[in-house]
C-alpha positions in Angstrom: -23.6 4.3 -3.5 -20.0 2.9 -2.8 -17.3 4.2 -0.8 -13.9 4.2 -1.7 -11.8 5.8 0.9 -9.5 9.1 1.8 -5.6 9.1 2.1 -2.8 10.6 4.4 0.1 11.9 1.8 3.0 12.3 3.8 6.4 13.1 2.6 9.6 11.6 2.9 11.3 13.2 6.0 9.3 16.1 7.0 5.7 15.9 7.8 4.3 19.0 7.2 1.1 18.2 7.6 -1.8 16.4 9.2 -5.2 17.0 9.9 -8.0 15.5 7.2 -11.2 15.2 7.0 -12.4 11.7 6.7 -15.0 11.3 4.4 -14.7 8.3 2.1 -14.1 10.3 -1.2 -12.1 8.0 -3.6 -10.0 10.1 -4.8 -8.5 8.6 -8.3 -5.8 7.2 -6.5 -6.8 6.2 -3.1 -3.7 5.2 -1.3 -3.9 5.4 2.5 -4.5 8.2 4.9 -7.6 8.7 6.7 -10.7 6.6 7.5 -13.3 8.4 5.9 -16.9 9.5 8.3 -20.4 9.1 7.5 -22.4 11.2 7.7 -26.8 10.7 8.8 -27.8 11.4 5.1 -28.6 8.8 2.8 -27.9 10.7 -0.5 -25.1 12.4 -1.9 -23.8 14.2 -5.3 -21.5 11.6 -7.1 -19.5 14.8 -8.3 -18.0 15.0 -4.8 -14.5 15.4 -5.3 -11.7 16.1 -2.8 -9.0 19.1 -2.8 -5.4 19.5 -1.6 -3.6 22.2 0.2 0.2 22.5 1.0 1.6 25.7 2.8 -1.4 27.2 2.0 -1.2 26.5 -1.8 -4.1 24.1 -3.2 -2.6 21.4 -5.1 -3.9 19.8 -8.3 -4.8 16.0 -8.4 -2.0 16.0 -11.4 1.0 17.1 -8.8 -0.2 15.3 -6.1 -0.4 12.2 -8.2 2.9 13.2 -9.4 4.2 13.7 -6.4 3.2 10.4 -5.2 4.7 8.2 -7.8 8.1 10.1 -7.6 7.9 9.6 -3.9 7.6 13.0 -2.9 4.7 12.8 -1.4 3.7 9.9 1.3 0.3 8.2 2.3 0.1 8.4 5.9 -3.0 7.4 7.2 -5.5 4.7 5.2 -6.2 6.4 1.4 -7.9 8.8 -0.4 -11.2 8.5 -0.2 -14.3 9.6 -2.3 -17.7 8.9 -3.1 -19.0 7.4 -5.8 -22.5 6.1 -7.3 -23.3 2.5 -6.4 -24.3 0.1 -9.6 -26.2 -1.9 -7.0 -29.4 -0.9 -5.4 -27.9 -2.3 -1.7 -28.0 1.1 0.0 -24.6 1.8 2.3 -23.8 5.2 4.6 -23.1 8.4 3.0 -19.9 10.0 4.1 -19.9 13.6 4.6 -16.4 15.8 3.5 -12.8 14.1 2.3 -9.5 15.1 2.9 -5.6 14.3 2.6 -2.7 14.9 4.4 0.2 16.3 2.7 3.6 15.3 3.7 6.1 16.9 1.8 9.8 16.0 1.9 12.7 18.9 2.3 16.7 19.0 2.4 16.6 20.0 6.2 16.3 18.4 9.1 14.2 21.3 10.7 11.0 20.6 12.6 8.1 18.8 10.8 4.8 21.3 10.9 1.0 20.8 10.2 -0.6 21.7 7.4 -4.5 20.8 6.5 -5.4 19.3 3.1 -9.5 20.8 3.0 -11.4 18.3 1.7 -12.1 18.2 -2.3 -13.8 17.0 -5.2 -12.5 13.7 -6.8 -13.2 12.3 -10.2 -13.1 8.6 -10.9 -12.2 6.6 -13.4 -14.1 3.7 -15.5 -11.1 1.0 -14.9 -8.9 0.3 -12.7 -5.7 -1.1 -12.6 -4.9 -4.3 -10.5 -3.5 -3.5 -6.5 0.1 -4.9 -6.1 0.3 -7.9 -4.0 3.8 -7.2 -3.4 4.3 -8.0 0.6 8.1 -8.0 2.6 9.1 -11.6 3.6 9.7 -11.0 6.6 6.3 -9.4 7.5 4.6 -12.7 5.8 6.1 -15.0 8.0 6.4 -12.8 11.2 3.8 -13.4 13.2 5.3 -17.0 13.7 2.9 -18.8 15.6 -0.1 -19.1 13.5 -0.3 -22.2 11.0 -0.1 -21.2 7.0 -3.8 -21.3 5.2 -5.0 -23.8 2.8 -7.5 -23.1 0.3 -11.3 -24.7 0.1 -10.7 -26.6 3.5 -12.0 -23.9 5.7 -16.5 -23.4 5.0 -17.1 -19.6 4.4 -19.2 -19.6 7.9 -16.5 -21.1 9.9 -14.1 -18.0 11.0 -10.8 -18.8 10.5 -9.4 -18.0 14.1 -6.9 -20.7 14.1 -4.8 -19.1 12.0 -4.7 -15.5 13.3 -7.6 -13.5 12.6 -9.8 -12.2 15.2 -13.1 -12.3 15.6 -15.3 -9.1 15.1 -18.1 -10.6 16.7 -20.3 -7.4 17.7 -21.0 -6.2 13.9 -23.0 -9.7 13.1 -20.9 -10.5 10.3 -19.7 -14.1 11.4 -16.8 -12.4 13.1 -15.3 -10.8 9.9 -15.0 -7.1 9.7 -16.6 -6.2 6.4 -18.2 -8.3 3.3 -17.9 -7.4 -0.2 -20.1 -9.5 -2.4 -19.1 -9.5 -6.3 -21.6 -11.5 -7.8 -21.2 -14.3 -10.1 -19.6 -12.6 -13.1 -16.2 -12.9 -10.9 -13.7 -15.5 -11.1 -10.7 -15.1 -8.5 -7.7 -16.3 -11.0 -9.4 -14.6 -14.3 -11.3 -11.1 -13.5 -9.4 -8.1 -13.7 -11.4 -5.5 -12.0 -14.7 -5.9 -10.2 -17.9 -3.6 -11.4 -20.3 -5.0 -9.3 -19.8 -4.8 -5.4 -22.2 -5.0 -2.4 -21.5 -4.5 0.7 -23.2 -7.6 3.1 -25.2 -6.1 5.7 -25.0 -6.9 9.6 -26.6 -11.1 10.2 -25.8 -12.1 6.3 -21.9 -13.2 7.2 -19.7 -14.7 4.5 -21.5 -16.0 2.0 -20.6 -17.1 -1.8 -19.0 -15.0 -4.2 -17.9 -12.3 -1.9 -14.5 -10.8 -0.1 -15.1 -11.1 3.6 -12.2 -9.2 5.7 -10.7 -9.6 8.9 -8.9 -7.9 12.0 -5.5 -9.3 13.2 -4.1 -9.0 16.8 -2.6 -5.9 17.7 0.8 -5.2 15.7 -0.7 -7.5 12.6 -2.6 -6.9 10.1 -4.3 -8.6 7.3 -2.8 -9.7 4.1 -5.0 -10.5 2.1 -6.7 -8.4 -1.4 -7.1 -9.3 -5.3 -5.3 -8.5 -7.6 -8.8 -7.2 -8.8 -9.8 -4.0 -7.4 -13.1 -2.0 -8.0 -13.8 -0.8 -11.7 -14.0 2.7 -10.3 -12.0 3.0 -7.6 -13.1 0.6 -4.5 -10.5 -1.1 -2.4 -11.8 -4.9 -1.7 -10.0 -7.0 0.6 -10.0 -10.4 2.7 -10.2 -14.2 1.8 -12.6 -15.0 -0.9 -15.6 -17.5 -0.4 -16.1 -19.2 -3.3 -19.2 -20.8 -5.4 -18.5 -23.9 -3.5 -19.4 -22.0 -0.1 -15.0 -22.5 1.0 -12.8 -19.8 2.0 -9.8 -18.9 -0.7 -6.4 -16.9 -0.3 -7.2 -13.9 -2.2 -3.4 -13.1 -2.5 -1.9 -17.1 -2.8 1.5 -16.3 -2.4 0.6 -15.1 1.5 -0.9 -18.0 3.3 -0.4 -16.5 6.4 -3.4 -14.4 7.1 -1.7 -11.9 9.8 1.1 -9.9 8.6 3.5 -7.9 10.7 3.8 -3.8 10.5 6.8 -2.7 11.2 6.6 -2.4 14.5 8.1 0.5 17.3 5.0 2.3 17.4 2.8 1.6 20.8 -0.1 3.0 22.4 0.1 2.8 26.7 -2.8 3.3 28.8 -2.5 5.1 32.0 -6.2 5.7 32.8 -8.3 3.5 34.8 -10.8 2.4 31.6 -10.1 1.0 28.3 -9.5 3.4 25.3 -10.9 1.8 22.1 -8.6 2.5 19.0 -10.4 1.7 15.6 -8.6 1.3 12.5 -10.0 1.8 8.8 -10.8 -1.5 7.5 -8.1 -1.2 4.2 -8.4 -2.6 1.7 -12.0 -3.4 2.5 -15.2 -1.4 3.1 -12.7 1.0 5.0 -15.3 1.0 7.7 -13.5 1.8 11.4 -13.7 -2.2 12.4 -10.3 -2.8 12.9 -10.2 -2.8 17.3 -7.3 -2.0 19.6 -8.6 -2.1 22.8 -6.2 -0.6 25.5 -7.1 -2.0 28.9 -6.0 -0.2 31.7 -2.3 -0.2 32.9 -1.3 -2.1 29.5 0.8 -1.7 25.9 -0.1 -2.4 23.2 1.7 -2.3 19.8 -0.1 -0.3 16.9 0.2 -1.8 13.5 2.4 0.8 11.1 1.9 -0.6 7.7 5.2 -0.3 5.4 4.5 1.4 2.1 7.2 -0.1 0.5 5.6 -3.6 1.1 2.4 -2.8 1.8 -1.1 -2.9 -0.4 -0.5 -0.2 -3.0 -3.7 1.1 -5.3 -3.6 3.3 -8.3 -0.7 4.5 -7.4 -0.9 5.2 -3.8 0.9 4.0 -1.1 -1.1 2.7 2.5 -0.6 4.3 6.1 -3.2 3.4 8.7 -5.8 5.3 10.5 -7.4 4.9 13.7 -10.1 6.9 15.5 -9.6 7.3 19.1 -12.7 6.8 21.5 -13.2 8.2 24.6 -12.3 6.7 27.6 -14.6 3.6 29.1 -15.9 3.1 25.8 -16.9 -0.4 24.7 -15.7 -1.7 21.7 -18.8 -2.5 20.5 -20.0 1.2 20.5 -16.7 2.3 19.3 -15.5 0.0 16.5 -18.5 0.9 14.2 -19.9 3.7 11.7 -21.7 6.0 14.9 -24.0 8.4 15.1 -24.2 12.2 14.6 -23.6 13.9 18.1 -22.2 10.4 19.7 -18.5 11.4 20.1 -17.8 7.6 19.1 -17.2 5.5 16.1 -16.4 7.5 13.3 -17.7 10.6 14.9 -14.6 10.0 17.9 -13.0 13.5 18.5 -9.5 12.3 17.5 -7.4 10.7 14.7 -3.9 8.9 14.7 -2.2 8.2 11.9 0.7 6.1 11.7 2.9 5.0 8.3 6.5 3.9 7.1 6.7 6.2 4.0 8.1 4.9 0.7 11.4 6.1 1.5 12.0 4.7 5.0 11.1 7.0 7.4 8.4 6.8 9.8 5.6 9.2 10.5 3.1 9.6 13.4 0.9 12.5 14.0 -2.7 13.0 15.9 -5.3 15.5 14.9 -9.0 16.4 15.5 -11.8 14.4 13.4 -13.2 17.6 12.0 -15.1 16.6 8.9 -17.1 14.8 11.9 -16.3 15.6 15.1 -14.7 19.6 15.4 -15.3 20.0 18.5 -15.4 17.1 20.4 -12.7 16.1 22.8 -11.8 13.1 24.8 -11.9 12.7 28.2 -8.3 12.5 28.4 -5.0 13.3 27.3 -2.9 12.4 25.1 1.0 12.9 24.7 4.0 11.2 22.2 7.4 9.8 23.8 9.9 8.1 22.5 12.8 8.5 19.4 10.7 11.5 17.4 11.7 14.4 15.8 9.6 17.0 18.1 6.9 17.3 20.9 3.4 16.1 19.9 0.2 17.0 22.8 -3.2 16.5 23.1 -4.1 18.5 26.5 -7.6 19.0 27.5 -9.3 19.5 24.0 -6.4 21.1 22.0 -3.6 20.0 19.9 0.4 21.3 20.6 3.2 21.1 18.6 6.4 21.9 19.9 4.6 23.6 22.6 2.5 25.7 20.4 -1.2 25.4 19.8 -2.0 23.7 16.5 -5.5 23.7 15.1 -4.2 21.4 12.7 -3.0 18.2 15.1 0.7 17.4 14.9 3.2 15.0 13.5 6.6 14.0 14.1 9.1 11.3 12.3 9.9 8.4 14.3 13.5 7.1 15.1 13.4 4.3 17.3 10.5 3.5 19.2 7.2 6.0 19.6 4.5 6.1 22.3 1.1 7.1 22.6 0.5 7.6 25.9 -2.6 8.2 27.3 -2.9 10.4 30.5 -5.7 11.6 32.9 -3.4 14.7 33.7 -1.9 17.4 31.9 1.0 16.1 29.7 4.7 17.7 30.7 
């Protein structure tokens, strides 16, 4: 079966809402908001669909979608996600629920609030329309010190390093962080939508016809997709190896591979052993291989992606998500799907989700992994400083917002700079 992935709606200046259930339904129009879990099982009912709540009120896919092209609604987080029956026999995790974030946008300035989008049923579609490679300027050209790519000069099993990427080298993949084989009814410049995708298994790296993907340093992220997206609903992204066994932009206008967010948003460490922050792997397999490891006593910034410039698909806009390990964690054990009962990988207690919505404005929140993980905590604490619009806590287990207990995580809007800071004490 194939994965598709779950998605963070946010709205454009209040967040209202936060807490999701990662699951990889594709939802029709997965835009970006959580990184989905898998679950042990190795079967699942293709009619898995995924539902969203508001205030309370369930919301149909029809206003959501809606509400997402009129840019009432925001992705915050990495995209809907759903499951979906695989057209090859190449057998891949199951993901247990799905869920989205709602983030609905008001007149008044008052205090953003939680509010849980239960996971739902999805329907998909038989085409797809192509993703828009539409990227900011700025952001292509940021990182600054990486040289620009060059088509069929780098082989498919060298990792191209030298010009930003980083190498992912404990999931046996030649370094990349995912591989999508398409088989060899695609052409890069001709196909517009792919039916047939694989996922490449751990010790096959990137071979021929097949989008291999790719982390970026800390505050980057990758910039490469096609314009051809999966017939039902699939993201696929990174550089393309072609039938001549070369690596190929998959977006030719970008040529350099790392990409900047748009910055101001930072996780600090406080505590005397790494914390391991995985992101979804989006557009991609949208498997949590994307590592920020936090070493102790150091910054680090964490990649916002803008959804104004950012990869946009069927509709939806992308935020990030990242799953947040316990503390001493290696990344090896923490960057990867996990394992019922592990309290790592996609089974880590706690989400962050981080987005610049479609209308400017910034969001952050942190909630508990519960299509997973309910009640698992990290050994630590977590608390947000900085420019935002209220007082987000993670102490000992539970989530407060603005003081109060949340079950629901919290999330606040971002003027400035924001902070995750991680604490072995009892945040103030």
């Amino acid at each position: 079966m194939k994965f598709s992935r779950i998605a963070l709606l946010g709205t454009a200046s209040l967040a209202l809402a936060q807490h999701h259930n990662h699951a990889r339904h594709h939802a029709k129009r997965g835009s970006p908001v959580e990184g989905r879990d898998i679950a042990t099982v190795t079967t699942v009912d293709p009619t898995t669909v995924t539902v969203y709540e508001l205030n309370g009120e369930f919301l149909d896919w029809t206003v959501v979608e809606a509400g997402l092209k009129s840019g009432i609604y925001v992705l915050m987080g990495d995209a809907i996600s759903t499951v979906i029956p695989a057209t090859t026999s190449t057998p891949t995790p199951t993901p247990a629920s799905s869920a989205a974030i709602l983030l609905q946008e008001t007149s008044t300035s008052t205090t953003p609030t939680s509010t849980y989008v239960a996971p739902a049923p999805t329907t998909t579609s038989t085409t797809a329309p192509a993703a828009t490679t539409e990227a900011s300027s700025s952001s292509s050209s940021s990182s600054g010190s990486y040289p620009d790519f060059v088509d069929g000069k780098t082989l498919c099993s060298d990792f191209p390093s030298a010009f930003g990427p980083v190498a992912a080298d404990w999931l046996d993949l030649g370094g990349y962080t995912g591989v999508q084989i398409v088989g060899s009814g695609f052409e890069l410049d001709v196909s517009t939508a792919i039916s047939d995708i694989t996922t490449g298994l751990a010790g096959t790296g990137c071979v021929e016809n097949s989008f291999c993907s790719y982390a970026c340093p800390p505050g980057l992220q990758k910039s490469q997709w096609p314009s051809a997206q999966g017939s039902t609903g699939q993201s696929v992204g990174g550089l393309y190896c072609g039938t001549d066994g070369y690596l190929y932009l998959s977006r030719p206008d970008y040529p350099q591979l790392c990409t900047a967010g748009v910055g101001n948003v930072f996780v600090k460490n406080t505590l005397s052993s790494n914390v391991a922050i995985c992101r979804t792997d989006y557009p991609g397999t949208e498997s949590e291989t994307i590592v920020t490891n936090v070493l102790p006593g150091t910054t680090d910034p964490l990649t916002c992606p803008d959804a104004a410039t950012y990869y946009v698909w069927e509709g939806a806009y992308t935020s990030a998500q990242y799953y947040v390990n316990p503390a001493g964690t290696s990344v090896a054990d923490a960057c990867v799907w996990g394992s019922a009962g592990s309290n790592v990988g996609n089974w880590a207690p706690v989400n962050i989700g981080v987005g610049k919505a479609i209308t400017g404005e910034t969001f952050i929140s942190m909630f508990q992994n519960a299509p997973t993980n309910p009640d698992g905590t990290l050994n630590f604490n977590i608390e947000i400083d900085g420019g935002v619009s209220g007082k987000c806590t993670y102490d000992n287990g539970v989530f407060y917002s603005n003081g109060v207990e949340s079950s629901t995580g919290c999330t606040v809007s971002v003027s400035g700079e924001a902070t995750f800071t991680f604490l072995s004490g009892t945040p103030s």
